[in-house]
KERO-856634 format. One line per 2 residues: their letters; for each residue x, y, z of N, C-alpha, C. Coordinates in steps of 0.2 Angstrom, whole numbers, padded with zeros to 4 digits. Example, Ala and Ser with C-alpha at 12.3 -4.5 7.8 and 13.67 -1.06 7.14 Angstrom:
<pts>
AS) 0066,-0028,0039,0062,-0022,0039,0066,-0016,0039 ~ 0064,-0011,0035,0068,-0005,0036,0064,0000,0039
</pts>
This chain:
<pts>
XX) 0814,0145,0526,0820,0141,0524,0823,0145,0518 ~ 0831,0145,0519,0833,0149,0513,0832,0145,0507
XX) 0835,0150,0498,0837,0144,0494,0841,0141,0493 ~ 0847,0141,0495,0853,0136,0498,0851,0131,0504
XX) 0848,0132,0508,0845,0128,0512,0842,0122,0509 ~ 0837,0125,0506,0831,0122,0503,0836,0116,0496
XX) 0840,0120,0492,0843,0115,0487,0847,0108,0494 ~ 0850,0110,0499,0853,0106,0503,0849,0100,0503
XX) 0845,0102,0508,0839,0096,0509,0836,0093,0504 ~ 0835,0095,0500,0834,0092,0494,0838,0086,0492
XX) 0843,0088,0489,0849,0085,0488,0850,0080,0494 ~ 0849,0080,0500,0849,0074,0505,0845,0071,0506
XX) 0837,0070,0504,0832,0067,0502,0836,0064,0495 ~ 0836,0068,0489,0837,0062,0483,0844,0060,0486
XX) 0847,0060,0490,0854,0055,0490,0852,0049,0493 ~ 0847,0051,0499,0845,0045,0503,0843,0041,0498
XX) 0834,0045,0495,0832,0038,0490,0835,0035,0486 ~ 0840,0038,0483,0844,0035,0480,0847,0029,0480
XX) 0852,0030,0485,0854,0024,0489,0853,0019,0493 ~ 0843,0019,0493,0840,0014,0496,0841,0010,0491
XX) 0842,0003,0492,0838,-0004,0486,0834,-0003,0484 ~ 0830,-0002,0477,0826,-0004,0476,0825,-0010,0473
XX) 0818,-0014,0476,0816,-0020,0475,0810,-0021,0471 ~ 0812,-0026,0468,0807,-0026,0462,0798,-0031,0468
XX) 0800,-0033,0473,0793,-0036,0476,0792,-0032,0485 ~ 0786,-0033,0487,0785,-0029,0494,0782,-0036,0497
XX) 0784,-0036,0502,0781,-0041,0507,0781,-0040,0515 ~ 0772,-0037,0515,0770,-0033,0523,0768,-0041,0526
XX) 0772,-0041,0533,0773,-0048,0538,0770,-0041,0545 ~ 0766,-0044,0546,0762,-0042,0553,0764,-0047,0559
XX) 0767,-0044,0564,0771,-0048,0570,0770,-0042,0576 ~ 0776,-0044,0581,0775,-0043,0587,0781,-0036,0587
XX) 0782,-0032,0592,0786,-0029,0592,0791,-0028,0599 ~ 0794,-0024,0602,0796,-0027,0606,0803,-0031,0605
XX) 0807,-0033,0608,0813,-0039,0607,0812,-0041,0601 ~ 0806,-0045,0599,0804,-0051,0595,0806,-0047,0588
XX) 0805,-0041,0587,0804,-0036,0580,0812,-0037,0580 ~ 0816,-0033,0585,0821,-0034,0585,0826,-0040,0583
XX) 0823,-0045,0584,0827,-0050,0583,0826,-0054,0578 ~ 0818,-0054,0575,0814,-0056,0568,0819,-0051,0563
XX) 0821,-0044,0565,0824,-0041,0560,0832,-0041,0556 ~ 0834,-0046,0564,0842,-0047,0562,0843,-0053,0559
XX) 0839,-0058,0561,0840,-0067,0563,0838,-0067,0555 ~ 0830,-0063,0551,0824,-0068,0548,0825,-0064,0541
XX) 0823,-0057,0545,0820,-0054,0536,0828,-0049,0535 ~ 0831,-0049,0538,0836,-0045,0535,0842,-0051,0529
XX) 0840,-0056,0530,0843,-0064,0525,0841,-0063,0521 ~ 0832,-0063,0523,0827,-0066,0517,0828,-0059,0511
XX) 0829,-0052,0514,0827,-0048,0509,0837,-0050,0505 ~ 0840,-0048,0508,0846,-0050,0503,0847,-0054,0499
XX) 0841,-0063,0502,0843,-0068,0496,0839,-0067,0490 ~ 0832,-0063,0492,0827,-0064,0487,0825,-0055,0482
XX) 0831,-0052,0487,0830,-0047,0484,0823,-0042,0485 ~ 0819,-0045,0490,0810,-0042,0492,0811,-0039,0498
XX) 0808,-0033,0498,0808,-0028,0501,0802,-0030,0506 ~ 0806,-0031,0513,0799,-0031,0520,0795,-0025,0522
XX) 0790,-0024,0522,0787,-0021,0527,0784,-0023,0534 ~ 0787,-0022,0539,0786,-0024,0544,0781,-0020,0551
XX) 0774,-0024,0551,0769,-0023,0552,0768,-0023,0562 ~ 0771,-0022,0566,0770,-0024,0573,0765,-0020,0578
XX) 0760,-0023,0574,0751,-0020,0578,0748,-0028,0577 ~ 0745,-0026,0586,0742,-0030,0586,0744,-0039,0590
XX) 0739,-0041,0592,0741,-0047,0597,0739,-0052,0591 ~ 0740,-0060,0592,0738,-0064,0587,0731,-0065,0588
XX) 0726,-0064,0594,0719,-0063,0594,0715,-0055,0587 ~ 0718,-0051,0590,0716,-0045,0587,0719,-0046,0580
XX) 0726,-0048,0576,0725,-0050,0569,0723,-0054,0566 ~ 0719,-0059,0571,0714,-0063,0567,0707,-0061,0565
XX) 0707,-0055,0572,0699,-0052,0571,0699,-0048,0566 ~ 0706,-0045,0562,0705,-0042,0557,0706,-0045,0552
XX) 0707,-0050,0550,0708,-0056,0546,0699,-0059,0543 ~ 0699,-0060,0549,0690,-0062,0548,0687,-0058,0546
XX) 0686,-0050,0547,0683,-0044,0547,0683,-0043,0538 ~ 0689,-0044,0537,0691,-0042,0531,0691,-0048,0525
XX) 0687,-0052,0528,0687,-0058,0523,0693,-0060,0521 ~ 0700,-0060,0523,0707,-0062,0522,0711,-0058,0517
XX) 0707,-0050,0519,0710,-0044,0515,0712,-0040,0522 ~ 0718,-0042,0524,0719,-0037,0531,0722,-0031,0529
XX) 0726,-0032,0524,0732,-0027,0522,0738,-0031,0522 ~ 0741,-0036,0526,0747,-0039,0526,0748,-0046,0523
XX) 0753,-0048,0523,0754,-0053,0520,0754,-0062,0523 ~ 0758,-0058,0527,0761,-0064,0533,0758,-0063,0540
XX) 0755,-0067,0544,0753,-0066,0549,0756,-0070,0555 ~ 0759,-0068,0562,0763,-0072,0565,0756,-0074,0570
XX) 0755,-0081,0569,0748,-0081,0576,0750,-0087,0579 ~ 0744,-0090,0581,0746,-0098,0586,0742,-0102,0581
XX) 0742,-0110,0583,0738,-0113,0582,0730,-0115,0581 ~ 0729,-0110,0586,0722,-0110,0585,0719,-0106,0582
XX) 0722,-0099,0581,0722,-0094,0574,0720,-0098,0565 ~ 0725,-0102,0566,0728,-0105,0559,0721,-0112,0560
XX) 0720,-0115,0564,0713,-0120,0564,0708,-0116,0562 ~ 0704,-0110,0565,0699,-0107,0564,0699,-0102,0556
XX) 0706,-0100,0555,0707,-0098,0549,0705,-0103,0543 ~ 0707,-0108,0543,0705,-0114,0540,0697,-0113,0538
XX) 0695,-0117,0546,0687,-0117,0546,0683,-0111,0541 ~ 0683,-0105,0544,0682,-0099,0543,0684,-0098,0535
XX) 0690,-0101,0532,0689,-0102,0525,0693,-0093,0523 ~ 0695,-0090,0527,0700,-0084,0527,0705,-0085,0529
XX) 0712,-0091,0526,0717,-0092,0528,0718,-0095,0523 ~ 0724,-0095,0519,0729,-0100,0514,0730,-0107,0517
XX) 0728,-0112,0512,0731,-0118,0514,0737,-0117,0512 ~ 0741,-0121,0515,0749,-0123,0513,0751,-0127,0512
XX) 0755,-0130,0506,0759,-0137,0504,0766,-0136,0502 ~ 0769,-0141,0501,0775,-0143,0500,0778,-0140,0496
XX) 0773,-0142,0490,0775,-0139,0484,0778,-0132,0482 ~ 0773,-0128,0488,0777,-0122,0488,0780,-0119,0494
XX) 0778,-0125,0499,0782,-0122,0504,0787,-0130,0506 ~ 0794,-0131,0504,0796,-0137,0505,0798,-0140,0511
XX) 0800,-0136,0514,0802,-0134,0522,0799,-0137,0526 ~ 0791,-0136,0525,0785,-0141,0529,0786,-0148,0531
XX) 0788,-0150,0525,0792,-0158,0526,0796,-0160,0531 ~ 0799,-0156,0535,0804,-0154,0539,0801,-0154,0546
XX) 0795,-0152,0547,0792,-0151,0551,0790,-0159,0556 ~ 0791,-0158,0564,0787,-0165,0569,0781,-0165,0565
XX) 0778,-0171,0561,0771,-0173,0560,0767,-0171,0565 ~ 0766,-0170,0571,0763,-0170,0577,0760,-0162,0578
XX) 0766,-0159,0579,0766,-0150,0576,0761,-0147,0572 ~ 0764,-0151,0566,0760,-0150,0558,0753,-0151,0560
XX) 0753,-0154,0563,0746,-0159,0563,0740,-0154,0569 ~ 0745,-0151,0574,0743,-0149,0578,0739,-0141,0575
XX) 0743,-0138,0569,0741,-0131,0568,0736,-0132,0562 ~ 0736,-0137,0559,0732,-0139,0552,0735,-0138,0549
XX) 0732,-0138,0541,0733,-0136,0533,0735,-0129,0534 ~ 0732,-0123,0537,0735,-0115,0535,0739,-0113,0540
XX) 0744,-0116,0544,0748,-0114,0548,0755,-0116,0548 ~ 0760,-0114,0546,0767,-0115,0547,0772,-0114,0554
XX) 0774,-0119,0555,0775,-0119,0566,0782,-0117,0563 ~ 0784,-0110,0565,0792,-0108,0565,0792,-0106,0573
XX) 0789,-0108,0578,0793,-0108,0584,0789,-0114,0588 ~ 0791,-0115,0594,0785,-0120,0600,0790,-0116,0607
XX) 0784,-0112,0610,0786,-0111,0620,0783,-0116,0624 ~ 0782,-0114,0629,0779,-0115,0632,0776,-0111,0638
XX) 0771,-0112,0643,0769,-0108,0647,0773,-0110,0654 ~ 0776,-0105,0656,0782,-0108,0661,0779,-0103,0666
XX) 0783,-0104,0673,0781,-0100,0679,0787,-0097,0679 ~ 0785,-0090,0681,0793,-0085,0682,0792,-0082,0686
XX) 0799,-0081,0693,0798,-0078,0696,0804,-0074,0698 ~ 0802,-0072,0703,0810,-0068,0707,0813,-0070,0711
XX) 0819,-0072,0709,0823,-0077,0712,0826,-0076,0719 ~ 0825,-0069,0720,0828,-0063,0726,0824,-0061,0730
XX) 0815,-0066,0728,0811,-0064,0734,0807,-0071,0736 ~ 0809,-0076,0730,0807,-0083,0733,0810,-0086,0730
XX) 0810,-0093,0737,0813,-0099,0733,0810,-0104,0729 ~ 0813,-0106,0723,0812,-0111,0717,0806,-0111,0718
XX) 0799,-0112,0715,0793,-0115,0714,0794,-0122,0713 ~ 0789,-0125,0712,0789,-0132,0711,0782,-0135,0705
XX) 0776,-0129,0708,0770,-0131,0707,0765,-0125,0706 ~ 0762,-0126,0701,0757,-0120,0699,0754,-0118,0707
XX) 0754,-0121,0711,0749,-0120,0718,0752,-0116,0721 ~ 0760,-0114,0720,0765,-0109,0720,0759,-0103,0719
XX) 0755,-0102,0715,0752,-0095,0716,0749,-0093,0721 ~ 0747,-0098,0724,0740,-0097,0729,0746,-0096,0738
XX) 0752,-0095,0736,0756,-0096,0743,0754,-0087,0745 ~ 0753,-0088,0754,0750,-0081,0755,0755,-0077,0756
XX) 0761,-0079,0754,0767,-0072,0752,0766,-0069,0746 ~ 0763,-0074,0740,0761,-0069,0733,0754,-0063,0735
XX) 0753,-0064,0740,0746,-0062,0739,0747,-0054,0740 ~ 0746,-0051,0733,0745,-0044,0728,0753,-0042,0725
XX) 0756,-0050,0722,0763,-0051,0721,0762,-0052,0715 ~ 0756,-0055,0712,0757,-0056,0706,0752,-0055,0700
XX) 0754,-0055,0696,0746,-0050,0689,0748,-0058,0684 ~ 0740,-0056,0680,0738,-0062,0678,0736,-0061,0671
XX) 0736,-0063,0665,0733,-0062,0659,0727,-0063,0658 ~ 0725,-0057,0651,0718,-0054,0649,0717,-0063,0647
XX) 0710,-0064,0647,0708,-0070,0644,0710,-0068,0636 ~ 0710,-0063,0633,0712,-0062,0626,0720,-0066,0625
XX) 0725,-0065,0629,0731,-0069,0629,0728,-0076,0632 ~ 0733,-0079,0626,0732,-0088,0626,0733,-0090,0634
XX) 0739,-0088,0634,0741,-0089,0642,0734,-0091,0647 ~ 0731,-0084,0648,0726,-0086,0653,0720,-0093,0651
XX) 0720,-0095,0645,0717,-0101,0644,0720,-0106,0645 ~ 0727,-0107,0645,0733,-0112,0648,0734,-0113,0655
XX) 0732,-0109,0660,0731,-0109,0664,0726,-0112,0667 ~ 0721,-0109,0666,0713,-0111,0667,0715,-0122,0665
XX) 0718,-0122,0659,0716,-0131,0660,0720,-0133,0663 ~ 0728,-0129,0666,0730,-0134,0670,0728,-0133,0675
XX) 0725,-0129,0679,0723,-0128,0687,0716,-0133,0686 ~ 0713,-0133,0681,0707,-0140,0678,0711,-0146,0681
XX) 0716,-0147,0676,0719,-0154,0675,0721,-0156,0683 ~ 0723,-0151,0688,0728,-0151,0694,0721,-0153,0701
XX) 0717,-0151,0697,0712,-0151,0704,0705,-0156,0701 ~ 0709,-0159,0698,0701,-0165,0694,0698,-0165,0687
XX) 0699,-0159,0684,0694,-0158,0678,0699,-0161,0673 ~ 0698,-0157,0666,0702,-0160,0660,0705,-0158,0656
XX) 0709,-0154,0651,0710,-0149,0648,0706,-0147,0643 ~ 0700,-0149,0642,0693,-0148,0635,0686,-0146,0639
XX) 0685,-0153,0639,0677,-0154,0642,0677,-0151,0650 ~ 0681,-0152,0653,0678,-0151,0662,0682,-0145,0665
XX) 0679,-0140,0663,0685,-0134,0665,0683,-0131,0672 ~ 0677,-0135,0672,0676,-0130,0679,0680,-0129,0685
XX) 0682,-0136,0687,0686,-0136,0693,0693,-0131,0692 ~ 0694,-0128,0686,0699,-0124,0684,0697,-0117,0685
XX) 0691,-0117,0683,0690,-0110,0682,0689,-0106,0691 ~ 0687,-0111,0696,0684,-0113,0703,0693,-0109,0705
XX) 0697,-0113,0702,0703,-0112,0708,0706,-0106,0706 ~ 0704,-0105,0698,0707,-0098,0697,0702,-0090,0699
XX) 0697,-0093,0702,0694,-0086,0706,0699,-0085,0711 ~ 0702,-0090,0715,0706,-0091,0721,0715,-0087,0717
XX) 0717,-0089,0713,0722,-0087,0711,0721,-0079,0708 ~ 0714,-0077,0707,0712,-0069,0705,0713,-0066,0712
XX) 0710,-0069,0716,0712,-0064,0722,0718,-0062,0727 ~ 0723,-0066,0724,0730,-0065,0725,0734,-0060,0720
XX) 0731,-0057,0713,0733,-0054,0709,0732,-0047,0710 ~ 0737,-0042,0707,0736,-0035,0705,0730,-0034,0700
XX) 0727,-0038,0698,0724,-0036,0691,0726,-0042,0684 ~ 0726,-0037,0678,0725,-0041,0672,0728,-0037,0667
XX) 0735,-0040,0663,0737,-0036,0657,0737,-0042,0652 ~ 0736,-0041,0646,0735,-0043,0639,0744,-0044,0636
XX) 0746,-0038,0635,0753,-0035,0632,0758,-0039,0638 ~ 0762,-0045,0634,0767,-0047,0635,0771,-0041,0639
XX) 0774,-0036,0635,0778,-0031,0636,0777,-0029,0645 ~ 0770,-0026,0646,0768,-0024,0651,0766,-0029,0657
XX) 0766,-0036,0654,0767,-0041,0661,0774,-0040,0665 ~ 0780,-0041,0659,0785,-0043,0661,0787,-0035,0663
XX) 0784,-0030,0663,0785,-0024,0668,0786,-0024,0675 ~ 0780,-0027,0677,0778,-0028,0685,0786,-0031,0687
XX) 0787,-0036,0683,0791,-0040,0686,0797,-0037,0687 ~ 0800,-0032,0683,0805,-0032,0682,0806,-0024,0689
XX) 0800,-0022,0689,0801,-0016,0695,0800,-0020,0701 ~ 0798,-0026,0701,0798,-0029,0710,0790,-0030,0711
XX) 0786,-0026,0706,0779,-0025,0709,0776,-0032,0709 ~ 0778,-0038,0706,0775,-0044,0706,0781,-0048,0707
XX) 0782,-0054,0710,0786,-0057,0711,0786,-0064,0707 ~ 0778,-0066,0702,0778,-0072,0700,0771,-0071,0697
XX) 0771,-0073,0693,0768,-0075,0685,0768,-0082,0681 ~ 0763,-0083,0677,0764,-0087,0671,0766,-0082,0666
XX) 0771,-0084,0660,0776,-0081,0656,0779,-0085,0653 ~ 0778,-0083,0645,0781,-0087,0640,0788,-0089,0639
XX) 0791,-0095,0642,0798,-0095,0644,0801,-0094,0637 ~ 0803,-0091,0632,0808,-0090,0627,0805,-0083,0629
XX) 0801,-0080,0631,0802,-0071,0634,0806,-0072,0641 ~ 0802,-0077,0644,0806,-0078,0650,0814,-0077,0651
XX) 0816,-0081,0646,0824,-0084,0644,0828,-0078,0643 ~ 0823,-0071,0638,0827,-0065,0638,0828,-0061,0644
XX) 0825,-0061,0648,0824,-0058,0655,0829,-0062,0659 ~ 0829,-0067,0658,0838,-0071,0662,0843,-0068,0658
XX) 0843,-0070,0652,0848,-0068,0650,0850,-0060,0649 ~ 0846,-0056,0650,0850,-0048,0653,0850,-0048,0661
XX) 0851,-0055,0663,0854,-0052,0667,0848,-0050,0677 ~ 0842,-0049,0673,0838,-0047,0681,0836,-0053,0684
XX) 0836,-0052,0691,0835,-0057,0696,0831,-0061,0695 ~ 0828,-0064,0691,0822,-0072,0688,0823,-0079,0688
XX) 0820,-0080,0685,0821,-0087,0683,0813,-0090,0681 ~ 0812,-0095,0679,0808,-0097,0678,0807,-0107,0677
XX) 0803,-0109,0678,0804,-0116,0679,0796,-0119,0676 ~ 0799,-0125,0672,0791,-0130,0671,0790,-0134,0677
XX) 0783,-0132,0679,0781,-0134,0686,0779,-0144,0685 ~ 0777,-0145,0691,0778,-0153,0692,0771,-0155,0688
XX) 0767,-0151,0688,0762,-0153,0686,0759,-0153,0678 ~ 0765,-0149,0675,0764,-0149,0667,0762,-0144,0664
XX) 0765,-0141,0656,0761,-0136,0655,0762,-0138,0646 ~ 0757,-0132,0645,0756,-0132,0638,0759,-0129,0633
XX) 0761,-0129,0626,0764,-0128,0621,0760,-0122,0618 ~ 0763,-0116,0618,0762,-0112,0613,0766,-0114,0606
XX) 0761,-0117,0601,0765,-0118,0593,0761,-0111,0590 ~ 0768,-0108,0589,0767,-0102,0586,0768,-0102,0575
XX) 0763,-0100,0572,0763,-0101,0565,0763,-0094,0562 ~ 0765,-0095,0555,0766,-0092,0551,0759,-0091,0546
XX) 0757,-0086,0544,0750,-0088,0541,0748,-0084,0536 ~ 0745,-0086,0528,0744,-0081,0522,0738,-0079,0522
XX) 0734,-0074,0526,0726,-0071,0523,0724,-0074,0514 ~ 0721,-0078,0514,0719,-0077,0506,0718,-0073,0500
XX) 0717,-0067,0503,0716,-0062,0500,0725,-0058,0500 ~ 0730,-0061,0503,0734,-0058,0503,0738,-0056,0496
XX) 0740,-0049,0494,0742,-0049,0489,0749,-0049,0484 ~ 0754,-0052,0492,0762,-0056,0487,0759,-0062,0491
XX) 0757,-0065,0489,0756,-0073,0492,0763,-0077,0488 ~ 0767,-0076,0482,0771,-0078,0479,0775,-0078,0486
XX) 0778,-0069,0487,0784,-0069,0491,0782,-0070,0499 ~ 0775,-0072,0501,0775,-0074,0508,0775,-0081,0507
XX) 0777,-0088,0501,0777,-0092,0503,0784,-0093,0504 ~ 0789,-0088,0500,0795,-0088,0501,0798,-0088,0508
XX) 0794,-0082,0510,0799,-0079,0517,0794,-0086,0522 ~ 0789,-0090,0522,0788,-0096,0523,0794,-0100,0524
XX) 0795,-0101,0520,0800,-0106,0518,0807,-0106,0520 ~ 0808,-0098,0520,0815,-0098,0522,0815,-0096,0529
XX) 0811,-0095,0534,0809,-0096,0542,0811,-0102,0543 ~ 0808,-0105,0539,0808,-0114,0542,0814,-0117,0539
XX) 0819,-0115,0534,0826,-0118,0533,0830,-0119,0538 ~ 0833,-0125,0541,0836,-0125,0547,0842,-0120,0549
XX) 0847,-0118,0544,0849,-0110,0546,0847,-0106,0550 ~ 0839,-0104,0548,0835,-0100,0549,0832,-0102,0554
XX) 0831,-0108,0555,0828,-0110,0561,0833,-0111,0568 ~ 0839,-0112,0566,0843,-0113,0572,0847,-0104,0573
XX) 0845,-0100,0568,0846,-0094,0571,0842,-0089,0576 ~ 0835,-0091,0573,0828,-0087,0577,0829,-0094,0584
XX) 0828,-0099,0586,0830,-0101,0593,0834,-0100,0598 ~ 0841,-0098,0593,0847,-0095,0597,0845,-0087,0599
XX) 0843,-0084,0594,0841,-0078,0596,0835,-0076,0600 ~ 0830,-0079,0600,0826,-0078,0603,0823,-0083,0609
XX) 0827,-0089,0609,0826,-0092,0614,0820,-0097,0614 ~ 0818,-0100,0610,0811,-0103,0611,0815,-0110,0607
XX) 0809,-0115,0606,0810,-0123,0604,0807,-0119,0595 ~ 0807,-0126,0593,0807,-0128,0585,0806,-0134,0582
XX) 0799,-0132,0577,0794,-0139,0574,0802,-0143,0570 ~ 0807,-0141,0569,0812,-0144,0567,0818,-0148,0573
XX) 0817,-0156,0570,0823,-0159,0575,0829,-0161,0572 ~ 0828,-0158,0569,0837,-0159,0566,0841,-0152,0565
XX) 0838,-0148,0571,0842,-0139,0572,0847,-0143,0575 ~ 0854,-0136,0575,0858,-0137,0578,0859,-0131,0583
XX) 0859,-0133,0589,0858,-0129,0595,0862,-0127,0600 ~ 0865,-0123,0604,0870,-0125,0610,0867,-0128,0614
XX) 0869,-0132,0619,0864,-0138,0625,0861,-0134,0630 ~ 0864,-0127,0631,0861,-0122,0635,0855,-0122,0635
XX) 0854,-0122,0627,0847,-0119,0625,0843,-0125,0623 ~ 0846,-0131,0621,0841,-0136,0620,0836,-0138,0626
XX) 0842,-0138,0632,0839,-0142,0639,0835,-0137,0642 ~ 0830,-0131,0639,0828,-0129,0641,0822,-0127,0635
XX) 0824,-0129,0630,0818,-0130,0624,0816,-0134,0621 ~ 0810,-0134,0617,0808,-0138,0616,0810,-0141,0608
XX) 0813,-0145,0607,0819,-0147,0600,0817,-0155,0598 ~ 0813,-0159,0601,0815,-0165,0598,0805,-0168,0601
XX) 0803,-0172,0598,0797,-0176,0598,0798,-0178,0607 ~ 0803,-0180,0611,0802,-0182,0616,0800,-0175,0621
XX) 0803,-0168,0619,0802,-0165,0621,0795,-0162,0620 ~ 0791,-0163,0615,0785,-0161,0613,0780,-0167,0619
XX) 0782,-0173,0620,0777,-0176,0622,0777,-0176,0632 ~ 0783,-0173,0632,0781,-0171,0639,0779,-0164,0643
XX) 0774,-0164,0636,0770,-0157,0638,0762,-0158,0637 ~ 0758,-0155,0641,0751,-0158,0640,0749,-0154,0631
XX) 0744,-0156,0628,0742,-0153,0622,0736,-0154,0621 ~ 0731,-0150,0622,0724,-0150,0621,0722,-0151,0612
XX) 0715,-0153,0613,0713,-0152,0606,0712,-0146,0604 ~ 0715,-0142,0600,0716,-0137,0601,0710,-0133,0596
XX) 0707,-0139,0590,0700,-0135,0588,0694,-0138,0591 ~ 0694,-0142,0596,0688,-0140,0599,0690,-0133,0606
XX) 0699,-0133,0608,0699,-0128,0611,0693,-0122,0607 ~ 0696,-0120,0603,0694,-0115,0598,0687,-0114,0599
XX) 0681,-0120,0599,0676,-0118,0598,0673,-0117,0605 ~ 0674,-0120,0612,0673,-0117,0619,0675,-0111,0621
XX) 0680,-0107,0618,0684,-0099,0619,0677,-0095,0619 ~ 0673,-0095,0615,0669,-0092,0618,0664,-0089,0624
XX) 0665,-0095,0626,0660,-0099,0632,0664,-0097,0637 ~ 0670,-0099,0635,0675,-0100,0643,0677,-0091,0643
XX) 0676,-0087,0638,0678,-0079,0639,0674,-0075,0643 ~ 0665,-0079,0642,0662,-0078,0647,0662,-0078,0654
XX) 0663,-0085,0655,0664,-0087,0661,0670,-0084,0665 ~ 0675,-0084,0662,0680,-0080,0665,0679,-0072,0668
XX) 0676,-0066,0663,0673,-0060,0663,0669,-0061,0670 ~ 0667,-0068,0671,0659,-0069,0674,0662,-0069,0681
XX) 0666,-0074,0682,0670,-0078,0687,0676,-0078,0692 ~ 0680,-0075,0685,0687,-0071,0688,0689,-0067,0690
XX) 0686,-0062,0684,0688,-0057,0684,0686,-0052,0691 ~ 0680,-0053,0692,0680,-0049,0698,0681,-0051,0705
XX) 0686,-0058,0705,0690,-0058,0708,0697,-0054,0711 ~ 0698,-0053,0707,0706,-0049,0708,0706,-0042,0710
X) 0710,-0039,0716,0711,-0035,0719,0712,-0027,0717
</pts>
C-alpha cells in the first residue's frame, strides 16, 4: 500500500473513532440472535444506551440452558452482564448461589410485575417477557389442529421434527402428553414420556436451535411442530403459509427473565438496563415488536396482539404452570430417560 494510501485509511479509521460516542460505562447483555437480536436492538438497547449514555455490548451465543452452564462453571464470572434465560435458569441460579438477587430498590419496575410471575421466577429473575408453547403448522397442508394428538395423525408421519431435550420445549411437551393421557405435570411423567416415543417416530429427528426448527417448516420439510408462539407470530406475520393455535388441552408458559451473574462486573448499569426493559414503554414496545405477552397488565397493546398473548392474570391462569423448582430438580432424570426412551425413537 502506497503512502497516500496508507495516510487515507488512516485518516478513516481516526474519523470513524472519532465519531463513535464515547461512553463513560460498558454493559455485555448475553441474548439470542436471530430476529430477537434484531428487535432487542431497536425496541430495548438502542433507548437504553441514549437515556443512560452506557455503551451495549451485545453478546448472542449461546441457548438459555448453555449460559447458565457457563454461569455455574464460572462461579457467576461468565464474562457478561445480563443474561436473557427462563424461569428455571433464574430458580437454580438462586439455589446454586451464582445469580443476583433483585429488589425494588434498585430495580423499581419489579413492583409492576403479576405477583404470580414474580413469584414463579424467584428473587434472581426479572420476567420481561411470557410465551407460550403453541402448535404450528402449515395451514396449506392441513386443516386447523385442535389437539396435541394432532401429532400422532398418520399424514404427519416424517412431517414433523421435535426439540433437543436441551430446549425447554421438549420438557413442555413431555408434561402435556403426561397431563393428556393420565399422568401429571411433576411427579408422574411417565405416561408422557410412553406417548412421546409414539410421537418420536413420527418425526425427522431433533433440533435444539429455534432458528433451525422453524427452517423445516418454512421449506415444507415439516408440516407441524411445538413452537414458541411470539416466534410463531413472526413467521405469520411475513407472511408464510402457517399459523399456529393453543390446543384444547393446554399448554405451558415460557416466563422468560432477565438475570445478573454475581460476579458480574456493571451490575450498577445492568440493574438499569433491568429496569428500563420492564418500563411500560419498554414493555409495550418489545411485545409489539416481537410478539409475545408481559409480566406487565397495565401495557398498552393493539387487540391484534392482546388476543393472542398473554397480557393480564386471566390470561396467565388459563395456562397449565408447573413447579417449576421441583421442575428443575427432575431435568436431570427426565434427560435421561428421554436420551434413553425417545430418542431412539425417531426416524
Amino acid at each position: 500500500m502506497g503512502t497516500k494510501q496508507g495516510r487515507i485509511l488512516l485518516s478513516a479509521i481516526m474519523t470513524a473513532i472519532l465519531s463513535t460516542p464515547l461512553r463513560a460505562e460498558t454493559l455485555v447483555v448475553n441474548s439470542y440472535g436471530g430476529p430477537y437480536e434484531e428487535i432487542i436492538r431497536e425496541a430495548i438497547i438502542g433507548p437504553f444506551e441514549a437515556k443512560f449514555d452506557i455503551n451495549v455490548i451485545y453478546d448472542a451465543v449461546g441457548s438459555a440452558s448453555q449460559d447458565y452452564a457457563k454461569i455455574k462453571a464460572t462461579r457467576g464470572r461468565p464474562g457478561f452482564d445480563v443474561a436473557v434465560m427462563t424461569a428455571s435458569q433464574s430458580l437454580q441460579g438462586c439455589k446454586d448461589g451464582v445469580l443476583e438477587k433483585l429488589d425494588v430498590a434498585a430495580i423499581p419496575n419489579l413492583a409492576k410485575l403479576m405477583p404470580s410471575l414474580s413469584s414463579a421466577a424467584g428473587p434472581c429473575g426479572a420476567v420481561h417477557e411470557v410465551q407460550y408453547m403453541s402448535l404450528l403448522y402449515r395451514k396449506d397442508k392441513l386443516a386447523t389442529p385442535t389437539s396435541w394428538s394432532a401429532l400422532l395423525a398418520p399424514e404427519l408421519k416424517g412431517k414433523i421434527v421435535l426439540p433437543t431435550f436441551q430446549n425447554i420445549m421438549a420438557v413442555y411437551l413431555v408434561e402435556i402428553m403426561s397431563v393428556i393421557n393420565g399422568g401429571d405435570l411433576v411427579d408422574n411423567l411417565d405416561p408422557g414420556f410412553k406417548a412421546m416415543e409414539a410421537v418420536a417416530r413420527q418425526s425427522i429427528g431433533f433440533e435444539q436451535s429455534s432458528a433451525i426448527l422453524e427452517s423445516y417448516l418454512k421449506d415444507g420439510t415439516v408440516w407441524a411442530m411445538p413452537f414458541w408462539n411470539g416466534r410463531a407470530q413472526l413467521l405469520v406475520d411475513a407472511g408464510l403459509p402457517v399459523n399456529y393455535v393453543r390446543p384444547k388441552e393446554g399448554t405451558i408458559p415460557l416466563i422468560a427473565t432477565l438475570n445478573v451473574p454475581v460476579g458480574a462486573q456493571n451490575k450498577q448499569a445492568a440493574m438499569k438496563f433491568i429496569d428500563f426493559f420492564l418500563e411500560k414503554a419498554s414493555q409495550e414496545a418489545w411485545v409489539s415488536g416481537y410478539k409475545v405477552g408481559s409480566a406487565r397488565a397495565d401495557i398498552e397493546v393493539p387487540e391484534a396482539i392482546r388476543e393472542r398473548q398473554i397480557t393480564s392474570e386471566a390470561d396467565l391462569r388459563s395456562l397449565l404452570l408447573p413447579d417449576l423448582a421441583r421442575v428443575a430438580e427432575r431435568l436431570p432424570r427426565w434427560a435421561e430417560q428421554w436420551e434413553r426412551d425417545v430418542v431412539p425413537q425417531a426416524n
